[in-house]
Residue frames as a rotation matrix with the C-alpha (Angstrom) as fourth column:
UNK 1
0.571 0.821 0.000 0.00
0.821 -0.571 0.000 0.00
0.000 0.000 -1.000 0.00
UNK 2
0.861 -0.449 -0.238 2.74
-0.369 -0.874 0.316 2.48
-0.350 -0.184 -0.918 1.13
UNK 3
0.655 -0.756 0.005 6.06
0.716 0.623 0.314 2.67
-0.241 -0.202 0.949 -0.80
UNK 4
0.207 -0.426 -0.881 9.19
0.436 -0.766 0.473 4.83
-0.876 -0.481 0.027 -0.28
UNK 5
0.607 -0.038 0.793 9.99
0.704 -0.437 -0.560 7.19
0.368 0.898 -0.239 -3.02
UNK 6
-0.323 -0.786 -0.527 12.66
0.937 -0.189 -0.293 9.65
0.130 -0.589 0.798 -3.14
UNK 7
-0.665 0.262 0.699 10.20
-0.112 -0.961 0.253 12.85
0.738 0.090 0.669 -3.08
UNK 8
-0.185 0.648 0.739 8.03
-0.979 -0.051 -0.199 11.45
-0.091 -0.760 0.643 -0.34
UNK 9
-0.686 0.379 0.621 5.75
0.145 0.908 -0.394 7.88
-0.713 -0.181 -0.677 -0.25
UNK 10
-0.748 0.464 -0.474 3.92
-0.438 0.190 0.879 6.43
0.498 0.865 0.061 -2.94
UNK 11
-0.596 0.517 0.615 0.25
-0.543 0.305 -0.782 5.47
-0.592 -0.800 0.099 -1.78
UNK 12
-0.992 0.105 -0.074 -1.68
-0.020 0.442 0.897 2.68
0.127 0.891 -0.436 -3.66
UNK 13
-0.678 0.735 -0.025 -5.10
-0.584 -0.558 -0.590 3.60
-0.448 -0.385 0.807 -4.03
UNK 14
-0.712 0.477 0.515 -8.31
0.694 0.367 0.619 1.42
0.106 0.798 -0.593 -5.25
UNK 15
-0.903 0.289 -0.316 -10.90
-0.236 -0.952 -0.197 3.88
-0.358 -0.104 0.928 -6.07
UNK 16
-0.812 0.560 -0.163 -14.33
0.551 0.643 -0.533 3.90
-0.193 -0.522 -0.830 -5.96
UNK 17
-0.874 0.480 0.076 -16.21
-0.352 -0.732 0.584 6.65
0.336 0.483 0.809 -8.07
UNK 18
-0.574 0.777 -0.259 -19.97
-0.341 0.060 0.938 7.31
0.744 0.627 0.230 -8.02
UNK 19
-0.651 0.006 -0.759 -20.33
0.688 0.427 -0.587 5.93
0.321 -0.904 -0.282 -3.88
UNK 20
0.388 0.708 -0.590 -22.87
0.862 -0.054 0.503 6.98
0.325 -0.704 -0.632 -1.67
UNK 21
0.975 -0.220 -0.004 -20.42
-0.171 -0.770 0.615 9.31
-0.138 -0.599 -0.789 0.30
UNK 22
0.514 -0.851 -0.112 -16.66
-0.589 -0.255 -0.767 10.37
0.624 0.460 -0.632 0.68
UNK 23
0.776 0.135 0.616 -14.96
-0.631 0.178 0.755 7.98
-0.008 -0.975 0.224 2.74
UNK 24
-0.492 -0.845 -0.211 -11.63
-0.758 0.535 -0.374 6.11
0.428 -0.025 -0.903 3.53
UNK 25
0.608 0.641 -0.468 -12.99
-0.558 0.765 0.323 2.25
0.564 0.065 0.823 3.41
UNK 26
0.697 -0.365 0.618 -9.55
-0.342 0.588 0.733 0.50
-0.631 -0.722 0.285 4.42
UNK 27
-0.505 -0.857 -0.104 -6.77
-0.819 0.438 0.371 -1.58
-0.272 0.273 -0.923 3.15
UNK 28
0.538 0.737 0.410 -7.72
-0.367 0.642 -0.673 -3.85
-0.759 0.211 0.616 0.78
UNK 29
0.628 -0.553 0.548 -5.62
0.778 0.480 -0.406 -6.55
-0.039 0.681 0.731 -1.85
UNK 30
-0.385 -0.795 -0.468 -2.44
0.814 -0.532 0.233 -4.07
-0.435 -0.291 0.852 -0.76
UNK 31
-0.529 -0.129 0.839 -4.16
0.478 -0.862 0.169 -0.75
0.701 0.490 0.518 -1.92
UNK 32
-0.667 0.593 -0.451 -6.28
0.101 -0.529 -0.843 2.03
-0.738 -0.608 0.293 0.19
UNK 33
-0.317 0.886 0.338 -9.90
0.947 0.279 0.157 1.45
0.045 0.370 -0.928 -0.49
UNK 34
-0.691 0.150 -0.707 -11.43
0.259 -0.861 -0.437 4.72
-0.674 -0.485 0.557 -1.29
UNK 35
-0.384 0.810 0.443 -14.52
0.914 0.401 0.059 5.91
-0.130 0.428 -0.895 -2.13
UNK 36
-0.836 0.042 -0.547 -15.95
-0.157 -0.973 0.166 9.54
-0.525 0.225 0.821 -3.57
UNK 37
-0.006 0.983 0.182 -19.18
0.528 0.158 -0.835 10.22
-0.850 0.091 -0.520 -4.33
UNK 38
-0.428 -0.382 -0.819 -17.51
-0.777 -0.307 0.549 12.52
-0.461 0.872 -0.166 -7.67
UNK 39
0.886 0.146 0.439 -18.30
0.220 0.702 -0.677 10.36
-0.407 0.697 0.590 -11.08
UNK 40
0.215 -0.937 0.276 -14.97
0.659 0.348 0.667 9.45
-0.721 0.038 0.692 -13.02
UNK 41
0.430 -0.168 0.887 -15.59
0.878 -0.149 -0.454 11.85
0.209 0.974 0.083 -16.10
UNK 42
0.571 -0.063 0.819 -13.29
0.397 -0.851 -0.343 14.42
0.718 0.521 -0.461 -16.70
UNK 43
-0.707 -0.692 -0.143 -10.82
0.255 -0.062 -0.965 13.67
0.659 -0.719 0.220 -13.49
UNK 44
0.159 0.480 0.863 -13.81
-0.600 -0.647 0.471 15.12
0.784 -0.593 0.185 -11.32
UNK 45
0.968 -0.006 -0.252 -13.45
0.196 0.643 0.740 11.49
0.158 -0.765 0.624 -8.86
UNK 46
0.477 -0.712 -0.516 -9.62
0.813 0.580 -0.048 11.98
0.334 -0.397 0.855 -8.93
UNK 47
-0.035 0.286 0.957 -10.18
-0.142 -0.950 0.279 15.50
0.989 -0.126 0.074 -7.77
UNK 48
0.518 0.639 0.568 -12.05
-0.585 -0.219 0.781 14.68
0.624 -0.737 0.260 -5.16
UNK 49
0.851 -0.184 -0.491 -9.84
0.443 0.754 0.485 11.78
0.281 -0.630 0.724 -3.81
UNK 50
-0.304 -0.752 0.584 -6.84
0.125 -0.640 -0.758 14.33
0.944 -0.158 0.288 -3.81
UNK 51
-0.185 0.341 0.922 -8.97
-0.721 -0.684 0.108 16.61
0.667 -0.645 0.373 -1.51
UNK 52
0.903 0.375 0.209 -10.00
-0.387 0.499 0.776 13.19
0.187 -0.781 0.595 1.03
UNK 53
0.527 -0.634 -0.566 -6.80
0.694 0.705 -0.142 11.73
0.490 -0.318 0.812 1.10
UNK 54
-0.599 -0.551 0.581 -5.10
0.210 -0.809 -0.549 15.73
0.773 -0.207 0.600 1.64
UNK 55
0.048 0.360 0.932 -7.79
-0.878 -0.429 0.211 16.16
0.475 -0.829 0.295 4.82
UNK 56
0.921 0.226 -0.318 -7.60
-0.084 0.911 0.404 12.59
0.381 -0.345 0.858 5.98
UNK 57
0.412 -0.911 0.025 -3.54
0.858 0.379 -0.346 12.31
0.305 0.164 0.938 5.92
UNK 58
0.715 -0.049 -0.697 -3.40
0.152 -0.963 0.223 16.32
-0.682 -0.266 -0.681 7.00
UNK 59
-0.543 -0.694 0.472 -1.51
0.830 -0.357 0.429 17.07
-0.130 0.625 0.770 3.78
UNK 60
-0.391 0.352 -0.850 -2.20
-0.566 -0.821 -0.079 20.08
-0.726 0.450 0.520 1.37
UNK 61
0.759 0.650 -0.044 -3.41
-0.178 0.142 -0.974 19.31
-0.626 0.747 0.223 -1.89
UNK 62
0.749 -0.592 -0.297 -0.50
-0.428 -0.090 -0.899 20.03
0.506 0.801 -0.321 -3.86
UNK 63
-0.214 -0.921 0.325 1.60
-0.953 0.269 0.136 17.79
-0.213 -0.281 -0.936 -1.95
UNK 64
0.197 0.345 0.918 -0.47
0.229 0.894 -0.385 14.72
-0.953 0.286 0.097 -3.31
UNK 65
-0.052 -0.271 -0.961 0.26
-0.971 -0.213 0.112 14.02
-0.235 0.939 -0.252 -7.28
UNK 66
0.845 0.403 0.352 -1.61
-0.171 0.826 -0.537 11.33
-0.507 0.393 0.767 -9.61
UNK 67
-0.264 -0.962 -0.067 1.29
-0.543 0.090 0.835 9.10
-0.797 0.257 -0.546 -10.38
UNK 68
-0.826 0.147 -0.544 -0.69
-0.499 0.258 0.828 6.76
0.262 0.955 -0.140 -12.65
UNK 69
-0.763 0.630 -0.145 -4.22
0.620 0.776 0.115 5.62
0.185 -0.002 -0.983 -13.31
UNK 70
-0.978 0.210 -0.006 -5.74
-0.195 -0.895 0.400 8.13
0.078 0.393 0.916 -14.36
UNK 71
-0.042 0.998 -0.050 -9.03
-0.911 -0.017 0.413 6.59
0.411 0.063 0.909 -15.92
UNK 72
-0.056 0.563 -0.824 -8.86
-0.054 0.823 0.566 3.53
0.997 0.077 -0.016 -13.73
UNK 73
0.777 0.561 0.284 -9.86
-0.381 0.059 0.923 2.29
0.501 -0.825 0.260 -10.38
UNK 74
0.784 -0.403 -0.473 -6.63
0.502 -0.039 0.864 1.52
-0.366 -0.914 0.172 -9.00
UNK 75
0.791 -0.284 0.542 -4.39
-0.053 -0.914 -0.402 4.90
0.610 0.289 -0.738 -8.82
UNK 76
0.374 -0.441 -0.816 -1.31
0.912 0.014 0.410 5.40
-0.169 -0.898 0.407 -7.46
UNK 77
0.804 0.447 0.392 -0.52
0.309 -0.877 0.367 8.74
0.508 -0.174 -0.843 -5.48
UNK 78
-0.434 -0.900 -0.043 2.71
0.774 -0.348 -0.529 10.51
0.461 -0.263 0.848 -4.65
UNK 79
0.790 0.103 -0.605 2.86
0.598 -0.346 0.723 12.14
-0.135 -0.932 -0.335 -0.94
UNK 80
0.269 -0.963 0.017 5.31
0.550 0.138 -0.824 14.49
0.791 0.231 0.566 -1.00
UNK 81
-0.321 -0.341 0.884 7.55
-0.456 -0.763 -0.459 16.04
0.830 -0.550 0.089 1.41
UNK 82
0.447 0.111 0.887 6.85
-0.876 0.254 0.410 12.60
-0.180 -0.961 0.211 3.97
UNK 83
-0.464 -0.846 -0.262 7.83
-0.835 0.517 -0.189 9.67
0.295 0.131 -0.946 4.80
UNK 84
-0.348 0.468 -0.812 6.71
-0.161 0.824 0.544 6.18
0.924 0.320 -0.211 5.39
UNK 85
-0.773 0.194 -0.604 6.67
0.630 0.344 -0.696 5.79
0.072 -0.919 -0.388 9.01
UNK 86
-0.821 0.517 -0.243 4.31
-0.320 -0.769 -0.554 9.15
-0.473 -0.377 0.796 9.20
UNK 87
-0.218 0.850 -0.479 1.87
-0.861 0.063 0.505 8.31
0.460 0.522 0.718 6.25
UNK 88
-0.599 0.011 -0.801 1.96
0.323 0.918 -0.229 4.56
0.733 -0.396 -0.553 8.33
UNK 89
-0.896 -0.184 -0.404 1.38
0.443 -0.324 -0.836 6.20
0.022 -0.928 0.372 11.28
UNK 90
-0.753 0.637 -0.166 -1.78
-0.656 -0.746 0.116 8.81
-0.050 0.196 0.979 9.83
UNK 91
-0.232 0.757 -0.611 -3.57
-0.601 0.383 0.702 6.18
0.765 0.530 0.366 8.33
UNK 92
-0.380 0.264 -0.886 -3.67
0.561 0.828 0.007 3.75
0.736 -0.494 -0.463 11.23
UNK 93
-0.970 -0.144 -0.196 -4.04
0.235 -0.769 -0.595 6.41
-0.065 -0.623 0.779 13.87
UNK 94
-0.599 0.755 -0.267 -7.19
-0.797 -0.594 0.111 7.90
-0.075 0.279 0.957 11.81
UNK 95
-0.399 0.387 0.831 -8.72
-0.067 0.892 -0.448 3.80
-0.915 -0.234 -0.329 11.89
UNK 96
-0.135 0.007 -0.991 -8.47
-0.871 -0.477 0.115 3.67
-0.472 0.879 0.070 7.95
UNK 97
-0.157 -0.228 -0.961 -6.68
-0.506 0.854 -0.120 0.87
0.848 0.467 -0.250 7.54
UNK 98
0.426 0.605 0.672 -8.26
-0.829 0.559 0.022 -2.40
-0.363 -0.567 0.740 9.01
């Protein structure tokens, strides 16, 4: 789910478009389950998972960056400017990952 990168931690994301509500689900088949209530067209869901993962994780915004998976459902996401033990540390803490 979390690997190290030299600009920060890489976070593997499965994504959920089109959901009920916004909401960190958990760790699931090594990725963070996440859900947004955005629809996929036109980046608007990977918008929105920026903005939950940057208030969930207490980043900004612009320290999160779609590394690839764009138009699909599992995305990975460059943290920058942290490290592994902290983003480890956020996500359990906040009872994300299960």
């Amino acid at each position: 789910m979390l690997t190290s990168h030299p600009e920060g931690v890489i976070l593997a994301v499965r994504a959920q478009p089109g959901s009920k509500r916004d909401e960190i689900r958990g760790a699931q088949d090594g990725s963070l389950k996440v859900s947004v209530t955005q629809s996929p067209e036109k980046g608007k869901a990977n918008k929105a998972i920026r903005k939950l993962l940057a208030k969930s994780l207490e980043l900004k915004i612009s320290q999160i960056e779609l590394l690839a998976g764009e138009t699909t459902t599992q995305k990975k996401f460059l943290l920058k400017n942290t490290d592994l033990e902290t983003m480890k540390t956020k996500i359990i803490n906040s009872g994300e990952a299960k």
